[in-house]
ZAVO-685559 format. One record per residue: x, y, z of N, C-alpha, C in turn. Coordinates in steps of 0.02 Angstrom, whole numbers. Layout:
<recs>
<rec n_xx="X" n_yy="Y" n_zz="Z" ca_xx="X" ca_yy="Y" ca_zz="Z" c_xx="X" c_yy="Y" c_zz="Z"/>
...
</recs>
This chain:
<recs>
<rec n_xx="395" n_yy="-771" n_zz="-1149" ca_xx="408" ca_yy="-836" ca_zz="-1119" c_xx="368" c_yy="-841" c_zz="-1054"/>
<rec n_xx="328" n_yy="-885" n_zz="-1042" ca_xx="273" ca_yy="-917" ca_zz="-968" c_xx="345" c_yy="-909" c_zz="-933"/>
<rec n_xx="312" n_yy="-900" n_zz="-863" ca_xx="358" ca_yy="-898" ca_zz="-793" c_xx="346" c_yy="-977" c_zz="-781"/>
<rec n_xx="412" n_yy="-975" n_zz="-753" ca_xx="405" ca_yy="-1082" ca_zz="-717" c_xx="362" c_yy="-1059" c_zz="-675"/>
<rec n_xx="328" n_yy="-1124" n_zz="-662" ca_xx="277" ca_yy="-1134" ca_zz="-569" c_xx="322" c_yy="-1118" c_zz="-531"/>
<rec n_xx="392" n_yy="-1121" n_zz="-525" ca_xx="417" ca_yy="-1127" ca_zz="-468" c_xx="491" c_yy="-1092" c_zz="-476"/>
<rec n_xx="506" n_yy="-1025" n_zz="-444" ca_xx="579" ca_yy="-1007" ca_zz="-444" c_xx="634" c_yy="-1066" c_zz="-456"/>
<rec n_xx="627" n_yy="-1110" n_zz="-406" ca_xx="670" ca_yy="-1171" ca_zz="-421" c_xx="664" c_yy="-1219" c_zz="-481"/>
<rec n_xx="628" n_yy="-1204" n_zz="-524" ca_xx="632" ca_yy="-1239" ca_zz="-598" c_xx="642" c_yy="-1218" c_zz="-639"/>
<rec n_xx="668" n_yy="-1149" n_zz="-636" ca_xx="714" ca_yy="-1128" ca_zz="-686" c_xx="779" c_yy="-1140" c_zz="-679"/>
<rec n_xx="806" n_yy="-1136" n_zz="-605" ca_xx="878" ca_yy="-1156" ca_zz="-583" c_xx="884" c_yy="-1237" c_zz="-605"/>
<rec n_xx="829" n_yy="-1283" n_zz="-595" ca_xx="834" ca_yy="-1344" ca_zz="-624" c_xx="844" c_yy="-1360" c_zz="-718"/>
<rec n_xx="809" n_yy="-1315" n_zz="-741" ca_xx="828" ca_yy="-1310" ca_zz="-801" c_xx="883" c_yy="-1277" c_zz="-826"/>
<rec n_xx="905" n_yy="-1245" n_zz="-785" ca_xx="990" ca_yy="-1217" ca_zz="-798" c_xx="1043" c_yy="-1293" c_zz="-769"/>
<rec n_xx="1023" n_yy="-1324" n_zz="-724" ca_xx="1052" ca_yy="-1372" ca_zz="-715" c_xx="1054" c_yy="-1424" c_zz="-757"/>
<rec n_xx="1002" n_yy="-1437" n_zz="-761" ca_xx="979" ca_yy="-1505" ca_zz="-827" c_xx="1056" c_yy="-1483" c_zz="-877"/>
<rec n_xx="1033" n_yy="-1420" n_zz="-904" ca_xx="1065" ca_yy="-1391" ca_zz="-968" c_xx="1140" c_yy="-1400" c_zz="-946"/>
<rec n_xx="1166" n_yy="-1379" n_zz="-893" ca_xx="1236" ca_yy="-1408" ca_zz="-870" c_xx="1272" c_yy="-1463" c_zz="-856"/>
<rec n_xx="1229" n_yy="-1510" n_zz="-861" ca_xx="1232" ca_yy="-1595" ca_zz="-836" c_xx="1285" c_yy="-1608" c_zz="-913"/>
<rec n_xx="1288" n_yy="-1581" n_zz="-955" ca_xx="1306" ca_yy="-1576" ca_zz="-1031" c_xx="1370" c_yy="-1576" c_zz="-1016"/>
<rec n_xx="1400" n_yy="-1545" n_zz="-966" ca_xx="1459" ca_yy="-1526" ca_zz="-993" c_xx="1490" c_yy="-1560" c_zz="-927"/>
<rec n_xx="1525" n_yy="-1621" n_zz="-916" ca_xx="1575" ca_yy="-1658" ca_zz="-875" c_xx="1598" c_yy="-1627" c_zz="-837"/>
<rec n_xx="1637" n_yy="-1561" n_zz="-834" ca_xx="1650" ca_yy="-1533" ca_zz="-777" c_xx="1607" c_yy="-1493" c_zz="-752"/>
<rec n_xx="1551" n_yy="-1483" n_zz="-757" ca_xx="1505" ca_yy="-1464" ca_zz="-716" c_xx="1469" c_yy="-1511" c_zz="-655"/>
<rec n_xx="1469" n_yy="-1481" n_zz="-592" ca_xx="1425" ca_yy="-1542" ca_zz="-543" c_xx="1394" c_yy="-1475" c_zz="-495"/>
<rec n_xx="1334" n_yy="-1517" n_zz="-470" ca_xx="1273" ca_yy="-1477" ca_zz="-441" c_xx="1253" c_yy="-1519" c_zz="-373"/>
<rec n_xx="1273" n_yy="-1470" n_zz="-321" ca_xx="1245" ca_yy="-1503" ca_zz="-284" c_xx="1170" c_yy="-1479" c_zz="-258"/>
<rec n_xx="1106" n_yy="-1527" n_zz="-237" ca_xx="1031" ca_yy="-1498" ca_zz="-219" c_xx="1042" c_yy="-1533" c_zz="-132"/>
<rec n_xx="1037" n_yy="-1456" n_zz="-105" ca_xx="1034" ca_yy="-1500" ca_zz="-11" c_xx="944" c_yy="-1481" c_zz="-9"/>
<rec n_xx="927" n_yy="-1547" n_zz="28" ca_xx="870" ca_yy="-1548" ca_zz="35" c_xx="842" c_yy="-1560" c_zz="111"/>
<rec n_xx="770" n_yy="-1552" n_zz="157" ca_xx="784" ca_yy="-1562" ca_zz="207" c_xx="758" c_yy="-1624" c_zz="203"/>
<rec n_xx="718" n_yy="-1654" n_zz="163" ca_xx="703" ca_yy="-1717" ca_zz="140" c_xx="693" c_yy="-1744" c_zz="63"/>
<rec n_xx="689" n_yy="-1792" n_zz="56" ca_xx="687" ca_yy="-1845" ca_zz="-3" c_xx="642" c_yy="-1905" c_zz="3"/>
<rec n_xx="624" n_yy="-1919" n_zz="-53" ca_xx="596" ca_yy="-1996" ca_zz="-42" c_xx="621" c_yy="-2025" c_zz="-118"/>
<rec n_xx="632" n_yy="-2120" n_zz="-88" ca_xx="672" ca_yy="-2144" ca_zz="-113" c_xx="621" c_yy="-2207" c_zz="-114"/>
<rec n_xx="624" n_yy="-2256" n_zz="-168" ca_xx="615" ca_yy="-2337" ca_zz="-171" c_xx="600" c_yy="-2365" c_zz="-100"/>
<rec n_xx="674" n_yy="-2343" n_zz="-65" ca_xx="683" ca_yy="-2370" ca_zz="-18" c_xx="649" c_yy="-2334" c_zz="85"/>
<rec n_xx="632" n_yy="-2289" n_zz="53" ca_xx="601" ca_yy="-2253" ca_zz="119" c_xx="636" c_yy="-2157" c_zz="104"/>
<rec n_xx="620" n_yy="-2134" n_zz="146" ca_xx="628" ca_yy="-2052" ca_zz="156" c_xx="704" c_yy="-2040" c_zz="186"/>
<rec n_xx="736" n_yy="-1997" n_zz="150" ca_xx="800" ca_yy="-1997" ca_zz="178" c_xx="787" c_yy="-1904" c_zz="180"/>
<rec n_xx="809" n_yy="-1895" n_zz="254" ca_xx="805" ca_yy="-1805" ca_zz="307" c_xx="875" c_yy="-1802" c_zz="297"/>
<rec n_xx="863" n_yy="-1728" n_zz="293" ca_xx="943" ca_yy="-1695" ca_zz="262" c_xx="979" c_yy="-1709" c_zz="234"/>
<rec n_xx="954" n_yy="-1734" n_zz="153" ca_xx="1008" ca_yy="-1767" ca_zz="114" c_xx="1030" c_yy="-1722" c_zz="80"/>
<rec n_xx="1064" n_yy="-1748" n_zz="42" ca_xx="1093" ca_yy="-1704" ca_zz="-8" c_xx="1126" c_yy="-1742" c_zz="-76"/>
<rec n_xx="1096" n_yy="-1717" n_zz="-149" ca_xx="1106" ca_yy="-1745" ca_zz="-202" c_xx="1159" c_yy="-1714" c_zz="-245"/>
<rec n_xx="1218" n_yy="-1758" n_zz="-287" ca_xx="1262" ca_yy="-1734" ca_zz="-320" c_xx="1238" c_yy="-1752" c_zz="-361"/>
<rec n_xx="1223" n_yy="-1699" n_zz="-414" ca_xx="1208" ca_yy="-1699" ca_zz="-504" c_xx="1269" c_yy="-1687" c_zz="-559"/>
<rec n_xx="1286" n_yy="-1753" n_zz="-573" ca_xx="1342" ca_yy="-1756" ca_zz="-612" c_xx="1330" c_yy="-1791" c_zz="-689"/>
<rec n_xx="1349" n_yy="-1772" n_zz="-739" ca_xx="1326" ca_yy="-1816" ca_zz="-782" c_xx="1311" c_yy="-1891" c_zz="-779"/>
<rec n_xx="1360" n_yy="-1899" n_zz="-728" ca_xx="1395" ca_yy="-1985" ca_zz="-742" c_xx="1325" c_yy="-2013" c_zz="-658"/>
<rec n_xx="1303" n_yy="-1980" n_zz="-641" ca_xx="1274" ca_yy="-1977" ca_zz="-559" c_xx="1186" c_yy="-1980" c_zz="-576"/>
<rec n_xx="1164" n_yy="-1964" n_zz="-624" ca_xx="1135" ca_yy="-1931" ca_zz="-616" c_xx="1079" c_yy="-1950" c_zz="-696"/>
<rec n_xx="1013" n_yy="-1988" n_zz="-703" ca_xx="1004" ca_yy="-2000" ca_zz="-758" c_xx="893" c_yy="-1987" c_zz="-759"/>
<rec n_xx="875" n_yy="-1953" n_zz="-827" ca_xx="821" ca_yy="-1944" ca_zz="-835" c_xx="756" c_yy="-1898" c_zz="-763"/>
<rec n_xx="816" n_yy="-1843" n_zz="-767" ca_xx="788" ca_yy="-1796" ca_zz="-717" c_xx="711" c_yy="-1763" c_zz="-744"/>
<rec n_xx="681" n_yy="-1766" n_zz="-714" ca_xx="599" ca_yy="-1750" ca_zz="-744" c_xx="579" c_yy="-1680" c_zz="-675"/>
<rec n_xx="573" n_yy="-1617" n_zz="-726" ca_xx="573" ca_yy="-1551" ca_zz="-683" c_xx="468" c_yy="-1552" c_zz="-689"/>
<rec n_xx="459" n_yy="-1547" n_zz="-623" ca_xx="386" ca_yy="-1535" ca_zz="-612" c_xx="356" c_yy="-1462" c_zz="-595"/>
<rec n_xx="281" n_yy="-1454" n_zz="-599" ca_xx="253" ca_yy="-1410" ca_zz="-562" c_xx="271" c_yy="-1407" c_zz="-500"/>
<rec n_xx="278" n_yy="-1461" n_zz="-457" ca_xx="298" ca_yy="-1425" ca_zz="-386" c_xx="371" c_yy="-1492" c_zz="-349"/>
<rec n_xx="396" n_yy="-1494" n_zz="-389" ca_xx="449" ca_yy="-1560" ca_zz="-365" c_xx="489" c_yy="-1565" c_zz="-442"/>
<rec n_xx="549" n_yy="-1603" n_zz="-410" ca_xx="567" ca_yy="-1650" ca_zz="-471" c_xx="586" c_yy="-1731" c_zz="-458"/>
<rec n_xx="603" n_yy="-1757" n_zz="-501" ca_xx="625" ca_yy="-1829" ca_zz="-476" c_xx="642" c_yy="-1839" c_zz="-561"/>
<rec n_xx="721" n_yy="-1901" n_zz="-518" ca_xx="767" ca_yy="-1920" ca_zz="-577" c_xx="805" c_yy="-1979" c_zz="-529"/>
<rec n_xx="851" n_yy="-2027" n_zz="-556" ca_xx="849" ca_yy="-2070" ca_zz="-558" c_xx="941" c_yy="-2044" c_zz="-532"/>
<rec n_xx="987" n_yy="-2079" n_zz="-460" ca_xx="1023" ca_yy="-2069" ca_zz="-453" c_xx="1074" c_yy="-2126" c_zz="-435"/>
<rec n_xx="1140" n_yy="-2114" n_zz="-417" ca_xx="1194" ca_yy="-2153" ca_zz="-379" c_xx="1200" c_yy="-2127" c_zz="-296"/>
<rec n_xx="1154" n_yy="-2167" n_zz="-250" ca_xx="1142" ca_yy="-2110" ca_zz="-175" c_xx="1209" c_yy="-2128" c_zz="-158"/>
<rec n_xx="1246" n_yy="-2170" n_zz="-164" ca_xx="1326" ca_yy="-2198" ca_zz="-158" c_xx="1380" c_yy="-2213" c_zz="-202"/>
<rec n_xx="1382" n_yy="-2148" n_zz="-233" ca_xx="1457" ca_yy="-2169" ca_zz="-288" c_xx="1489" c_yy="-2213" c_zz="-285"/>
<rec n_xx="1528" n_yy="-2233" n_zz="-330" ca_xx="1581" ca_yy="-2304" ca_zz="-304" c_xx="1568" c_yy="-2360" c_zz="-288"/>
<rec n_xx="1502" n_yy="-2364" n_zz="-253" ca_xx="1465" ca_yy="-2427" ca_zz="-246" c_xx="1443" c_yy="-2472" c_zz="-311"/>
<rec n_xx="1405" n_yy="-2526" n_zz="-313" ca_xx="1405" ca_yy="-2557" ca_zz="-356" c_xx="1332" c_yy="-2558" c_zz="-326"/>
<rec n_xx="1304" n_yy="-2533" n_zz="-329" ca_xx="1229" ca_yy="-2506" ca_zz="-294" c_xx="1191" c_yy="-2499" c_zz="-375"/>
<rec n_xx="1134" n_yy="-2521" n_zz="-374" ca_xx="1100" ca_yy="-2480" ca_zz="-432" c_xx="1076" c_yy="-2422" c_zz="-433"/>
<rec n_xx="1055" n_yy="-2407" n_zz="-504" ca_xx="1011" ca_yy="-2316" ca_zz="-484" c_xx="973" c_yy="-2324" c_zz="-444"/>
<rec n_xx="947" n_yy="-2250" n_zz="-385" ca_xx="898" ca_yy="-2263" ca_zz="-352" c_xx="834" c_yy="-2196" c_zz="-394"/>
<rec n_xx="779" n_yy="-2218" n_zz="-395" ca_xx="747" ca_yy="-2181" ca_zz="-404" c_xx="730" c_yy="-2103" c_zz="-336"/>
<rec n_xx="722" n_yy="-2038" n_zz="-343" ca_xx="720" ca_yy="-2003" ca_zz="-287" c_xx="673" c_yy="-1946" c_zz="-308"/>
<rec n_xx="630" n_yy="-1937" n_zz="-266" ca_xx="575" ca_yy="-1884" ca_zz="-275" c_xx="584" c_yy="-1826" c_zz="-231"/>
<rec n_xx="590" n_yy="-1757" n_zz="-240" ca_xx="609" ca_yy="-1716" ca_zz="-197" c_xx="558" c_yy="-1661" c_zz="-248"/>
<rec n_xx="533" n_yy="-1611" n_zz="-154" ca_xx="473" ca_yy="-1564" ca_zz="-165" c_xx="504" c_yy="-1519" c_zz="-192"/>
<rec n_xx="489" n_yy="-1452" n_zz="-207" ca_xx="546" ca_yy="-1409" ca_zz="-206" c_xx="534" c_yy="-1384" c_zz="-152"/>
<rec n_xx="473" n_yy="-1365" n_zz="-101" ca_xx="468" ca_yy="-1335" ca_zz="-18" c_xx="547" c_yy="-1366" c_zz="3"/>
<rec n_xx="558" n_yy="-1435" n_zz="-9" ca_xx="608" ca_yy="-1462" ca_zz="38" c_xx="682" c_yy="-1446" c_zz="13"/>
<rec n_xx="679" n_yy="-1403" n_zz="-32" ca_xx="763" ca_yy="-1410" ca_zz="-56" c_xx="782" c_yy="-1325" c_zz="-32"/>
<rec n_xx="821" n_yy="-1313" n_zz="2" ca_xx="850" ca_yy="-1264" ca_zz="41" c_xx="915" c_yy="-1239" c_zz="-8"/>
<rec n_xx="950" n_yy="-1275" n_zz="-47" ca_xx="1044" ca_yy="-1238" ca_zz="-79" c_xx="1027" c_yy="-1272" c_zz="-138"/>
<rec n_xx="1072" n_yy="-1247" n_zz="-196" ca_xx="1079" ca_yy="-1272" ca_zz="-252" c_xx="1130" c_yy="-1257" c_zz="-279"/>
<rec n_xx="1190" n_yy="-1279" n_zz="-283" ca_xx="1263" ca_yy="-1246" ca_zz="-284" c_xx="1288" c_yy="-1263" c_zz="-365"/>
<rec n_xx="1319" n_yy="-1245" n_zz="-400" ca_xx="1343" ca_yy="-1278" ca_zz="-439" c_xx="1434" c_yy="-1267" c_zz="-432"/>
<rec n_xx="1471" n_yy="-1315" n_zz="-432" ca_xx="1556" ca_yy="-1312" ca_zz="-429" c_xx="1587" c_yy="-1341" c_zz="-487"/>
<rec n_xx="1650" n_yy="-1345" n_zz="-477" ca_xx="1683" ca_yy="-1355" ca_zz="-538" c_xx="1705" c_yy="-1438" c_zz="-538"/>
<rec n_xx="1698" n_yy="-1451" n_zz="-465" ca_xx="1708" ca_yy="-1547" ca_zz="-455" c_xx="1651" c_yy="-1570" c_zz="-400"/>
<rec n_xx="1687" n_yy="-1629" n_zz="-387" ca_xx="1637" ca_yy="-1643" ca_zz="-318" c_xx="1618" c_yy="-1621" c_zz="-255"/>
<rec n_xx="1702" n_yy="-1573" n_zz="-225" ca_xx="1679" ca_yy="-1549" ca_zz="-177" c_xx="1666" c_yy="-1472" c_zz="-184"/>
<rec n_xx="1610" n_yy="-1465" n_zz="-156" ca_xx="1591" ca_yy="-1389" ca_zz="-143" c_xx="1635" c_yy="-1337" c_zz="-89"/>
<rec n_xx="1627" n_yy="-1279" n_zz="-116" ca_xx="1643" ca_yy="-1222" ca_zz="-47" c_xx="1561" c_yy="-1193" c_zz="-45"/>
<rec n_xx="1544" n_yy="-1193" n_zz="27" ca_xx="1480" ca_yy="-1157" ca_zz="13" c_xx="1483" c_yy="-1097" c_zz="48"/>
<rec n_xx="1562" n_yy="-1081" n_zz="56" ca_xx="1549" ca_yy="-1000" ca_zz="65" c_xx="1596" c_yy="-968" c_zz="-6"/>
<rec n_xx="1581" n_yy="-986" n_zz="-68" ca_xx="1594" ca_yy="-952" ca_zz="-106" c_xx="1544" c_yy="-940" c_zz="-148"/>
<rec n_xx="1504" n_yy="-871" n_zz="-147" ca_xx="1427" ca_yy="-877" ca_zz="-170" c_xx="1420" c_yy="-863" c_zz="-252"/>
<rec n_xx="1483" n_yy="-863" n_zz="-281" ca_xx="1479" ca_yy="-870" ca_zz="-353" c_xx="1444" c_yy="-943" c_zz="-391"/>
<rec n_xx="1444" n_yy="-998" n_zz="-344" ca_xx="1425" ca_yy="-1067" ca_zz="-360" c_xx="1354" c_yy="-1070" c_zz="-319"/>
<rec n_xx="1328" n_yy="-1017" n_zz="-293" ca_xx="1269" ca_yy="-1054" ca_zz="-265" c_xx="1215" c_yy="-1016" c_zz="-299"/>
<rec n_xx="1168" n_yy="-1051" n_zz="-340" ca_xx="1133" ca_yy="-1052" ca_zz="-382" c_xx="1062" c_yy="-1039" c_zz="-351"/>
<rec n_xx="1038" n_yy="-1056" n_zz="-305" ca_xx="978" ca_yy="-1058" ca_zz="-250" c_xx="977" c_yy="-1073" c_zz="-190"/>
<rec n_xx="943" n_yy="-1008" n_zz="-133" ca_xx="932" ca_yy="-1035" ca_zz="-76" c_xx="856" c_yy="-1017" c_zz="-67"/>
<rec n_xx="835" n_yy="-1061" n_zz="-3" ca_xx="779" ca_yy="-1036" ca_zz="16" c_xx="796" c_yy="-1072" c_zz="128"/>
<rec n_xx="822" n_yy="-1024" n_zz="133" ca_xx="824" ca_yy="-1023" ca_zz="215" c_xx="768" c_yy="-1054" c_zz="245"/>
<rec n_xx="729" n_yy="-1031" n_zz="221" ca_xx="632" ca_yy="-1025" ca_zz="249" c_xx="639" c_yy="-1110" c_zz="273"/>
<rec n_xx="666" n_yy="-1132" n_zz="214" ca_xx="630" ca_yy="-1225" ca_zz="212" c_xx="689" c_yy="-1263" c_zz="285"/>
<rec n_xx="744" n_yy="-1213" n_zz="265" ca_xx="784" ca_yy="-1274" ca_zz="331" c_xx="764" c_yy="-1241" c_zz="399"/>
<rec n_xx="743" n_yy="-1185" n_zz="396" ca_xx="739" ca_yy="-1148" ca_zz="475" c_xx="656" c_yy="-1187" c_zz="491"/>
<rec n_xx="617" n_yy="-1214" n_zz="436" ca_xx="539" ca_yy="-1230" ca_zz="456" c_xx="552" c_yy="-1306" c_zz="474"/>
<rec n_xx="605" n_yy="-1328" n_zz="435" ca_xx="624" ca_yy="-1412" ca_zz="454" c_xx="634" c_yy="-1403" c_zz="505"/>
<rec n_xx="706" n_yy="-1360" n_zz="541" ca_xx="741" ca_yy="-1371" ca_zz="613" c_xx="669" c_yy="-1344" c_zz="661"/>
<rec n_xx="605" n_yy="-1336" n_zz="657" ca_xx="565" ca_yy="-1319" ca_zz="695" c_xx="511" c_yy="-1359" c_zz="712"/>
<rec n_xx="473" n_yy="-1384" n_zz="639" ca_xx="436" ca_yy="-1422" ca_zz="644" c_xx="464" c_yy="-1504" c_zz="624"/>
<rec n_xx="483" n_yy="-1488" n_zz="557" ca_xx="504" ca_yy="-1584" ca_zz="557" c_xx="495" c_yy="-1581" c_zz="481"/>
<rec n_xx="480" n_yy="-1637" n_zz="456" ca_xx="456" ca_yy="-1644" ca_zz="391" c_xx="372" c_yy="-1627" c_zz="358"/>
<rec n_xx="361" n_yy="-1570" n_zz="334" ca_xx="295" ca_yy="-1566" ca_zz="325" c_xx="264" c_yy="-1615" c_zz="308"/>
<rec n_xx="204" n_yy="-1626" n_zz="316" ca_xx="131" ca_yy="-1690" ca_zz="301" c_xx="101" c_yy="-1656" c_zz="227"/>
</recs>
């Protein structure tokens, strides 16, 4: 089996593959995003079946189509995220996370939030 481009696209394809099952939810903290609507710094995306539609895993990013406001009557927003910029990848059993229980956390990469809190958003 080829290695993914990217450590984090195999954790995305374990996610994809979990989106299947309703009680599964994933959260991706990122130190940025870009959106339709402009760049949103330190967001963070909930991947839920019902949240969450036509996720497309890339060579160096992914982007899929989300609810940035549950409950709202908001439409999908489209959201593009690098993988440099995604720092946690948790998966839990509902919406809210513990992120000091490291049985649910699926990916980190420190590197990206300690280079955000220094420099900013890479160019």
């Amino acid at each position: 089996m080829p290695r993914e481009p990217h450590d984090l696209a195999a954790v995305l394809h374990e996610v994809q593959a979990g989106l299947s099952n309703p009680q599964h939810h994933f959260m991706v903290c990122t130190t940025y995003f870009e959106t339709d609507n402009g760049p949103v710094m330190l967001g963070t995306l909930h991947l839920h079946h019902s949240t969450v539609w036509n996720l497309q895993i890339g060579a160096d990013g992914f982007a899929c189509e989300v609810l940035l406001q549950p409950g709202s009557q908001q439409p999908r927003s489209s959201v593009r995220v690098a993988y440099a910029n995604v720092w946690q990848v948790m998966r839990g059993d509902g919406p809210n996370f513990n992120a000091g229980k490291r049985a649910g956390i699926l990916y980190v990469n420190n590197h990206a939030l300690s280079t955000f809190a220094k420099q900013g958003v890479a160019e």
